[in-house]
N, C-alpha and C positions, 0 to 999 in steps of 0.2 A: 806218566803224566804228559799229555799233549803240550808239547812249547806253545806261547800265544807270542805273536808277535806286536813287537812294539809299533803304535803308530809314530812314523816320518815325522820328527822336529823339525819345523821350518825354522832355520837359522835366521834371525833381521839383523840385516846391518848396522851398523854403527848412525849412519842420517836414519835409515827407516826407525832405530828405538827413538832418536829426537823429536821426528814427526808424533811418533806414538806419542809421547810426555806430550806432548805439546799440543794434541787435539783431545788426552783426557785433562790437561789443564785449562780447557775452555768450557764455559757450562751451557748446560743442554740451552739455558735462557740468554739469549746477549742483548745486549740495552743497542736499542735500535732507533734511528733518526724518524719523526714522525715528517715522511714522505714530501705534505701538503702545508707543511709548517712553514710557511713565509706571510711575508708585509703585501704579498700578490694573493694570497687563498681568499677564493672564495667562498670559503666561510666565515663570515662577520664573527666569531666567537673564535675561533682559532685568529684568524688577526689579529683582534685585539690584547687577546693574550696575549703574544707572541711580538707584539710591539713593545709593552710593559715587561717582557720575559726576564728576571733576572737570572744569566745564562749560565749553566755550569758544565763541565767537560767539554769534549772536543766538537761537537754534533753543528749546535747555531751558532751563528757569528758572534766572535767574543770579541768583537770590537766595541761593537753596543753603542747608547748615550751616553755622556758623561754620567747622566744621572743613576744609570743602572750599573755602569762600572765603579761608583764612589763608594758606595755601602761598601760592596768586597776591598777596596783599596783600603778602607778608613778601619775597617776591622782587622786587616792583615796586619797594619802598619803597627797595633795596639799589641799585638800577636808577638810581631818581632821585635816591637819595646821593647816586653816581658826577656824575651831569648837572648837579648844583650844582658841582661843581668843573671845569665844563667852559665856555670861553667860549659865548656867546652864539649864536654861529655854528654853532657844532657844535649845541647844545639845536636851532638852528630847521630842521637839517638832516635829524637825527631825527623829527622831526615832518612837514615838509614833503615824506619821502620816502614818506610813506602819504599824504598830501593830495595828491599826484600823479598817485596810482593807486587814489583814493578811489570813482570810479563803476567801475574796471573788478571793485573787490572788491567792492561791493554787487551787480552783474551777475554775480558769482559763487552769489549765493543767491537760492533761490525768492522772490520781489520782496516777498510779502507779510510775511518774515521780515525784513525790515530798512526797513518803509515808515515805521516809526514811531520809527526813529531819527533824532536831528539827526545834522548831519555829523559834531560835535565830540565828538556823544555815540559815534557807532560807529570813527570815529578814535583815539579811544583805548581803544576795547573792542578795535581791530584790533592797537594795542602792546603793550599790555598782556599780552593772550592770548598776543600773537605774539612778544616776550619772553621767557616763561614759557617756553612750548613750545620753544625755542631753547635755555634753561638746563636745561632736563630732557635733550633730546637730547645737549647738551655734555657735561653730568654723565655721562651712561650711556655715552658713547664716549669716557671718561677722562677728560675736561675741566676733572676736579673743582677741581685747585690752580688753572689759569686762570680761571676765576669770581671766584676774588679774596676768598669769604667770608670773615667772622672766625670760627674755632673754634666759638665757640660757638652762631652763628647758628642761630635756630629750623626752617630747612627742609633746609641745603645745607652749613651747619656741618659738620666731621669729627667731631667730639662726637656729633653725629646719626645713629641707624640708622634711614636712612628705604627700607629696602628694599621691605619692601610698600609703602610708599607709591609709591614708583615702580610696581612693576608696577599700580595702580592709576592712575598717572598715564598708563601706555603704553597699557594697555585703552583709558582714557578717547580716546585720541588718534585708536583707530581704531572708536571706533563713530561708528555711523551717522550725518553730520550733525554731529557733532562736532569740524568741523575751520574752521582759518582758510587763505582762499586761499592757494594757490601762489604768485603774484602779490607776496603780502603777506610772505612767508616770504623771497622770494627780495631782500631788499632789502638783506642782508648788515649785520643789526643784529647788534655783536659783531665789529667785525671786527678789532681788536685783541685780543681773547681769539684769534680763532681763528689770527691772525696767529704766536700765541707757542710755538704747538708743529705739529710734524707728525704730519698725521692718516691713520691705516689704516682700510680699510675691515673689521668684523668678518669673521670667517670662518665663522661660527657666530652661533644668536641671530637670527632672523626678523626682530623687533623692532625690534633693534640695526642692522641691515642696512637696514633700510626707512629710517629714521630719519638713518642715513649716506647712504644714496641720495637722499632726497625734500629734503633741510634742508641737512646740513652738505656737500652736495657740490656743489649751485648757488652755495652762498657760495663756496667754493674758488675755483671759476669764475669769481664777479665779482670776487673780488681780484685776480687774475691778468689783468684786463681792464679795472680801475679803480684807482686812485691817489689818488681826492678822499677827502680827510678820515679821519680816524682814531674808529671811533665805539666809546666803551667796549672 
């Protein structure tokens, strides 16, 4: 029998297997800053978006107006209520469940957009954002009584006609570079809100539709696949 020789194993070093992990933990798509997105574009429709933009992740200035930083502040704050009357276990589960998947969501953006965050700094730009965007999505696919607000609360309150504000918040969601990983979303924060009713998908409403596809219907999913803990 003819011996066949084996082909030459390239040996990778110890940095070259890290690089390896670490350019298949980046996806082919990465959420990328829309170039021409300023208060200077000459495009009247890109401007004016992009003035009203309610901003999320690293990408536009998260400085903002007051008026576009208070919705995320006034719902967080409602958020971390909740988390004070929660044991200790539960707060570090919340937290630890983005510290887990904290490199594959920075591999989600163009590198230069998040090189100059700490971890703890983009950790909780990732709840934060990724909170909000989950209680806009709930509120607009009926959610509203499960949120739990008090009447008269400043963003989500029944008191409140925050209609345009929503559709300002839903623009905000799909422009360009203005989103928080998939990754990040799908970690089923809320899963006792979403536990307390049964959810349709719209029939009508682009919007609404995307928003029950992309969000509230991975969560669906991992509750039906998961049992640990109960978070807000």
């Amino acid at each position: 029998m003819e011996n066949k020789r084996r082909p030459a194993t390239k040996i990778l070093t110890r940095n070259q297997l890290i690089e390896l992990e670490e350019f298949l933990e980046k996806p082919r798509r990465r959420i990328r800053k829309l170039a021409r997105a300023s208060l200077d574009s000459d495009t009247v429709d890109v401007k004016d978006l992009y003035e009203s933009l309610q901003r999320f992740g690293p990408f536009y200035n998260r400085e903002g107006s007051p008026l576009l930083t208070r919705p995320k502040q006034a719902t967080w704050q409602h958020v971390a209520s909740r988390l004070q009357g929660l044991d200790s276990e539960t707060k570090e589960l919340y937290v630890s469940a983005v510290e887990d998947i904290n490199t594959q969501a920075r591999n989600t953006y163009e590198e230069d957009a998040v090189k100059n965050y700490l971890d703890n700094e983009f950790i909780r730009m990732m709840i934060e954002d990724g909170c909000f965007i989950l209680q806009v999505a709930l509120y607009l696919l009926g959610g509203s009584e499960e949120l739990d607000y008090p009447s008269d609360h400043q963003v989500f309150g029944e008191k409140r006609n925050i209609k345009a504000l929503l559709r300002t918040w839903t623009r905000s969601l799909f422009f360009v570079g203005n989103q928080i990983p998939q990754i990040v979303m799908n970690q089923s924060f809320f899963k006792a809100v979403i536990a307390k009713r049964k959810w349709e998908r719209p029939s009508s409403d682009l919007f609404r539709m995307a928003l029950y596809d992309s969000l509230l219907l991975p969560s669906l999913k991992n509750q039906t696949s998961s049992s640990s803990g109960s978070w807000l």
